[in-house]
DRENMAR-676554 format. One line per field, with one value per residue (C-alpha): residue number from 1; x, y, z; residue in three letters. Coordinates in nm, 3 decimals. Each point is the difference from the previous one (the first is absolute). Layout:
pos: [NUM:...]
px: [X:...]
py: [Y:...]
pz: [Z:...]
code: [Ala:...]
***
This chain:
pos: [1:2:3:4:5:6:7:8:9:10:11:12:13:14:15:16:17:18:19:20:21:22:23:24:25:26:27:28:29:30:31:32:33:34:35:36:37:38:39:40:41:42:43:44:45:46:47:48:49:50:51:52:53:54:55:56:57:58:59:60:61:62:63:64:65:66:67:68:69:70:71:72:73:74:75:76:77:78:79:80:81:82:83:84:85:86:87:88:89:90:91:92:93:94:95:96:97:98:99:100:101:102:103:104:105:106:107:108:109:110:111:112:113:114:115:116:117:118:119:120:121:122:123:124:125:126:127:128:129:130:131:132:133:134:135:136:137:138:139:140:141:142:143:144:145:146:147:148:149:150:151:152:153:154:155:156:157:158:159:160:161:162:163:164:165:166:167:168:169:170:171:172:173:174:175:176:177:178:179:180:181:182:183:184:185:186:187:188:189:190:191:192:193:194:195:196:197:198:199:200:201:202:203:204:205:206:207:208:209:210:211:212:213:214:215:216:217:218:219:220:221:222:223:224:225:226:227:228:229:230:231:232:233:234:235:236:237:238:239:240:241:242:243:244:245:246:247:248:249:250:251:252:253:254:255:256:257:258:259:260:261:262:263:264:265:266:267:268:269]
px: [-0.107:-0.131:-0.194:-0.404:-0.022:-0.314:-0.298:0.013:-0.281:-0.144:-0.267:-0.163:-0.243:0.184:-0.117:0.153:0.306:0.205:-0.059:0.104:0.306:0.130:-0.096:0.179:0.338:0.035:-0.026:0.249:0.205:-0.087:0.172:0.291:0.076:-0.030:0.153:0.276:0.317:0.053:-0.296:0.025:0.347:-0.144:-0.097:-0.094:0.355:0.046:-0.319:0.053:0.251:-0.249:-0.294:0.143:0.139:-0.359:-0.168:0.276:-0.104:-0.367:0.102:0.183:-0.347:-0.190:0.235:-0.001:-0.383:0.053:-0.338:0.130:0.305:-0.142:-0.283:0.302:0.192:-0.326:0.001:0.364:-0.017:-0.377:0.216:0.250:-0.289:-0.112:0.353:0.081:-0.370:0.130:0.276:-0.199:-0.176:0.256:0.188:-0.315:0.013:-0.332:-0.185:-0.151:-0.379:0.138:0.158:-0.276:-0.256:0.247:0.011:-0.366:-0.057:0.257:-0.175:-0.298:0.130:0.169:-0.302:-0.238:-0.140:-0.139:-0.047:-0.145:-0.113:0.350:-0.074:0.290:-0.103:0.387:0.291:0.213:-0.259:0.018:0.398:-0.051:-0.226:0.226:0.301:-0.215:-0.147:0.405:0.110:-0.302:0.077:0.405:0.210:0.166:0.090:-0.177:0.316:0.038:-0.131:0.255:0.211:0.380:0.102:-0.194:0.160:0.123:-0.245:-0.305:0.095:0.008:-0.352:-0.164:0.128:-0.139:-0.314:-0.042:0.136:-0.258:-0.264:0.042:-0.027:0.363:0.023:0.068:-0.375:0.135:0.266:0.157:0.140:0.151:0.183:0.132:0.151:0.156:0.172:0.086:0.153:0.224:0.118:0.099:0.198:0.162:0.145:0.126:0.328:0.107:-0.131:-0.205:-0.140:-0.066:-0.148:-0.252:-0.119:-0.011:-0.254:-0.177:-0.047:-0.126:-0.237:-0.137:-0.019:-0.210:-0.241:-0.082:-0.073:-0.199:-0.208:-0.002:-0.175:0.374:0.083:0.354:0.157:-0.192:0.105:0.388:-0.029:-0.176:0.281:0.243:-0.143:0.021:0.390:0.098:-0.262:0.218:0.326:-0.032:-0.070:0.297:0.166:-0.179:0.158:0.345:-0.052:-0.117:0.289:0.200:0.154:-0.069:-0.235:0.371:0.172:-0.235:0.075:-0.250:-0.070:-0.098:-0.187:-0.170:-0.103:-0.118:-0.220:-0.162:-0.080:-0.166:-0.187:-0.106:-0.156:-0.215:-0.140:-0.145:-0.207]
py: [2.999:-0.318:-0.254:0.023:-0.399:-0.162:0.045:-0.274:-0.319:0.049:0.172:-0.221:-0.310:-0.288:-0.230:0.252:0.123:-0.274:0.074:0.391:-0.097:-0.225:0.293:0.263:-0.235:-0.029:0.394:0.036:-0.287:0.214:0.319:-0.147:-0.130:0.303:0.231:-0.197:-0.004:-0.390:-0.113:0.126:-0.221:-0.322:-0.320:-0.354:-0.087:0.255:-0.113:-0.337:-0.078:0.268:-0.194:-0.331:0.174:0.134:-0.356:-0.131:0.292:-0.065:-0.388:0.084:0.238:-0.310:-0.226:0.233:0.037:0.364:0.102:0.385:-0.063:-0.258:0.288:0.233:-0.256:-0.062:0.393:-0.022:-0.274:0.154:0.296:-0.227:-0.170:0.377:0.087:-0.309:0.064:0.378:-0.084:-0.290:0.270:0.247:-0.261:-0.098:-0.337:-0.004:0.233:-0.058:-0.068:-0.228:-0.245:0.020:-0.076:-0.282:-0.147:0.056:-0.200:-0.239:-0.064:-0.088:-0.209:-0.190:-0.075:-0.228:-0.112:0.335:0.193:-0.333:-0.339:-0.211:-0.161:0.031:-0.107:0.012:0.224:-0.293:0.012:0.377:-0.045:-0.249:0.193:0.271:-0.156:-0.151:0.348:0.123:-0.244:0.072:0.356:-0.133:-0.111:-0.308:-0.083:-0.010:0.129:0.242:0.273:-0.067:0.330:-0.122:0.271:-0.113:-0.151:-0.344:-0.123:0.166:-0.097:-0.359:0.028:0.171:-0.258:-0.297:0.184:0.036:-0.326:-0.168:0.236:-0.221:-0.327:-0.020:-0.103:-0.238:-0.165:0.021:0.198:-0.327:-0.058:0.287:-0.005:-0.344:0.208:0.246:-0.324:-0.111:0.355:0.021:-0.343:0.070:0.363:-0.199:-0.231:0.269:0.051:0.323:0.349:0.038:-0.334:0.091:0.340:-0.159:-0.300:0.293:0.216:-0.334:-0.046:0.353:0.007:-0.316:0.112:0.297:-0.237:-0.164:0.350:0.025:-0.321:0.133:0.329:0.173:0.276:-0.061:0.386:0.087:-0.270:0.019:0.370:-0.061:-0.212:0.273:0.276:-0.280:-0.061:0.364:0.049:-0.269:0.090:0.335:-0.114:-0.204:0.390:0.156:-0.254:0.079:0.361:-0.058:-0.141:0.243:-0.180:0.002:-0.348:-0.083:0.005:-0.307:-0.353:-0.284:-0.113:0.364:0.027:-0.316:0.058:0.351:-0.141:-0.232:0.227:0.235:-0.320:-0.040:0.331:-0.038:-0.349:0.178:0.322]
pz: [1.210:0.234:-0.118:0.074:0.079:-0.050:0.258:0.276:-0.082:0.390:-0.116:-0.178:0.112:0.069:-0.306:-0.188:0.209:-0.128:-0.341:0.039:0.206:-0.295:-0.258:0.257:0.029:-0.368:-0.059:0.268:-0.190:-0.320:0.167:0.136:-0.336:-0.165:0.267:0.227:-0.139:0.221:-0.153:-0.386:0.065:0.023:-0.268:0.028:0.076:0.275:0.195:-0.044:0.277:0.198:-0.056:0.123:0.344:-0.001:0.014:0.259:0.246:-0.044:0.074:0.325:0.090:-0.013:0.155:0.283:-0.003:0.000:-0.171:0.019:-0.200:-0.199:-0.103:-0.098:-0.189:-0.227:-0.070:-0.089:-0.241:-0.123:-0.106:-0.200:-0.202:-0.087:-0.110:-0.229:-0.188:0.023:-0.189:-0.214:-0.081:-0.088:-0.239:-0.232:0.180:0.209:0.210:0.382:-0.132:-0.265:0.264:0.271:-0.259:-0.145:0.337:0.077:-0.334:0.098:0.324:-0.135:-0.240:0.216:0.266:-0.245:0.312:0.130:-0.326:-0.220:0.069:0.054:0.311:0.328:0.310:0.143:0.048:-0.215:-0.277:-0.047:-0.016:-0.270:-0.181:-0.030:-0.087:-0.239:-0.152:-0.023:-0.213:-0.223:-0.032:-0.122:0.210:-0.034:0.333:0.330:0.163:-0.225:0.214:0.254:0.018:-0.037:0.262:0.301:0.284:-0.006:0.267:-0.147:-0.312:0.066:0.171:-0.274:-0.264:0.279:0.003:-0.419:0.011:0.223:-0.168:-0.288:0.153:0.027:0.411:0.234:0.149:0.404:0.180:0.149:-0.381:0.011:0.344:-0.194:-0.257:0.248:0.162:-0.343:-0.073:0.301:-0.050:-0.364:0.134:0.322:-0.227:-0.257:-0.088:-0.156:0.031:-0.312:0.065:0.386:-0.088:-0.267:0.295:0.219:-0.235:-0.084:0.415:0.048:-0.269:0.134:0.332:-0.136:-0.154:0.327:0.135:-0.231:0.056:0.392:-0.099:0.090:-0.170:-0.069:-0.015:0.304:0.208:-0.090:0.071:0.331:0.076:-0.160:0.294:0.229:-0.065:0.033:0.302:0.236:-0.154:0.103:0.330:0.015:-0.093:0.266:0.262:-0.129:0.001:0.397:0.078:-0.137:-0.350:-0.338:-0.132:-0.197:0.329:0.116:-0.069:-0.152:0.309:0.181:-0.354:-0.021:0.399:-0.047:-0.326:0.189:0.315:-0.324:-0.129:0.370:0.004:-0.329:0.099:0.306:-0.189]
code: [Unk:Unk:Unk:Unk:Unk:Unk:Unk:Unk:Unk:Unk:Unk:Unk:Unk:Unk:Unk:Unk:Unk:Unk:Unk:Unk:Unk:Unk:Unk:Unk:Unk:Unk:Unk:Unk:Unk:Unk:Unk:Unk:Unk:Unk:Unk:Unk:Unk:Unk:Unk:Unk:Unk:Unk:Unk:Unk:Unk:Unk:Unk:Unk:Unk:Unk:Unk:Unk:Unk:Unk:Unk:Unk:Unk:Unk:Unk:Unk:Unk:Unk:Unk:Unk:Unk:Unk:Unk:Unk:Unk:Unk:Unk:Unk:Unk:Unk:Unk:Unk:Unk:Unk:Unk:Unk:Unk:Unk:Unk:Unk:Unk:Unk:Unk:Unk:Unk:Unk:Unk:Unk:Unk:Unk:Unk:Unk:Unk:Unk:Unk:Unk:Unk:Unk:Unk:Unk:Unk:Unk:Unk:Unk:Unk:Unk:Unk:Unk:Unk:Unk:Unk:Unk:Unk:Unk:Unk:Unk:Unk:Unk:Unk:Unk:Unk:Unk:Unk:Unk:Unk:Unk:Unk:Unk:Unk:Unk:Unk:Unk:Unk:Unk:Unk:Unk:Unk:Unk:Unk:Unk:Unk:Unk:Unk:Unk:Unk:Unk:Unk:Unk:Unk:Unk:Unk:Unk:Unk:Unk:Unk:Unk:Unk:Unk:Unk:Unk:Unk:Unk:Unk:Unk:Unk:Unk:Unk:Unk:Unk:Unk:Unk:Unk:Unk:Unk:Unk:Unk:Unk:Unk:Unk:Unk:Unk:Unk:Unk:Unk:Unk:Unk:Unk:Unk:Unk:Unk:Unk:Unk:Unk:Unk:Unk:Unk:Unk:Unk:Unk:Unk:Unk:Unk:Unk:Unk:Unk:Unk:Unk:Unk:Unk:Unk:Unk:Unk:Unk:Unk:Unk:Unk:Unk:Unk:Unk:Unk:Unk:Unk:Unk:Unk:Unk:Unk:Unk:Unk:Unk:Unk:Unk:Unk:Unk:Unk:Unk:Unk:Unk:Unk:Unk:Unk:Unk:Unk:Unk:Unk:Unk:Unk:Unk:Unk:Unk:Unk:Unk:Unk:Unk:Unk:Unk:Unk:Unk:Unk:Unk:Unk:Unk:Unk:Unk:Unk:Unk]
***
């Protein structure tokens, strides 16, 4: 026998709409659990890998500025949140009010400067504040809450960031762009490999410090230059396919002349 799914949230006023769409979606999440033989299937480990594709698809939305899809790729990763405190839940381990209230609390806690008298007047003193309030509650690192699994380049701007949090920073971006020269004087004058690879990971992390100091955001600007890349070299395709050849029947030259006829073109939009 079907389902009866729960009653759509439209009817209700729209301060409260919100609040009956969340308690529709996690019935729904409570059903599928219970009655879908894909969904009864899955653990932690199982949405995991799901989760993380998730967050990459709601990444490309925004890139794209596609506030439709970026809408749809909320809902899908709402629905994950609802399964892991489904299964939290399930397990003994925690359960969905538990976690919202322990972030609510968390929250709070860590905003002194709206919610008691410790004084911010800055977006820098709030971020010292709370790396402050972190340590308190026992951690023994500021970089601690750096995940180990994030990408390299957001990875090395979140530990800048803690870093400078803490004092820990250079006073002008003009020092830094010293240490970026210093950096890929130290890897042009490497020798082997292992030696090259390290100067090469100590230039790139310097060079993502400066970006830092320039307001850049480091991933978005190597991606922009990523879409940028395939954008032109597919254009240098396209003029192979009009002349009736595959791109690996042209030479270097025909390549290099075809590139710059595609850099051409995006100087002038």
């Amino acid at each position: 026998m079907p389902l009866n799914p729960p009653p759509s949230s439209a009817p209700y006023p729209s301060e409260d709409a919100a609040l009956a769409a969340f308690h529709r979606m996690r019935l729904i999440m409570d059903q599928l659990r219970e009655n879908c033989p894909w969904d009864r299937k899955q653990d932690f480990d199982s949405l995991r890998t799901l989760t993380v594709e998730e967050v990459y698809e709601l990444i490309d939305a925004i890139e794209l500025k596609d506030w439709a899809q970026v809408a749809g790729e909320l809902g899908d990763l709402f629905l994950h949140l609802l399964f892991y405190a489904r299964l939290g839940k399930e397990g003994g381990l925690f359960d969905l009010a538990e976690l919202l209230d322990n972030m609510c609390e968390k929250l709070i806690r860590r905003h002194p400067h709206l919610y008691s008298d410790v004084q911010a007047e800055s977006s820098e003193q709030v971020k010292a504040n709370w790396e402050k309030i972190k340590l308190g509650e026992g951690r023994t690192s500021i970089l601690q809450g750096v995940p180990q699994s994030l990408p390299a380049t957001v990875k090395a701007m979140r530990i800048q960031e803690k870093a400078a949090g803490a004092g820990f920073d250079w006073k002008h971006s003009e020092e830094v762009m010293d240490k970026v020269h210093e950096e890929l004087q130290e890897l042009s004058q490497a020798k082997d490999p292992s030696h090259k690879a390290e100067e090469w990971g100590d230039l790139v992390f310097s060079m993502i410090n400066w970006a830092r100091f320039e307001g850049i955001n480091a991933e978005n600007a190597l991606e922009a230059a990523n879409r940028k890349f395939i954008q032109r070299f597919r254009a240098v395709e396209q003029e192979a396919v009009n002349s009736g050849r595959l791109v690996t029947d042209m030479n270097m030259d025909e390549m290099q002349a075809a590139w710059d006829r595609a850099k051409r073109v995006d100087s002038t939009r």
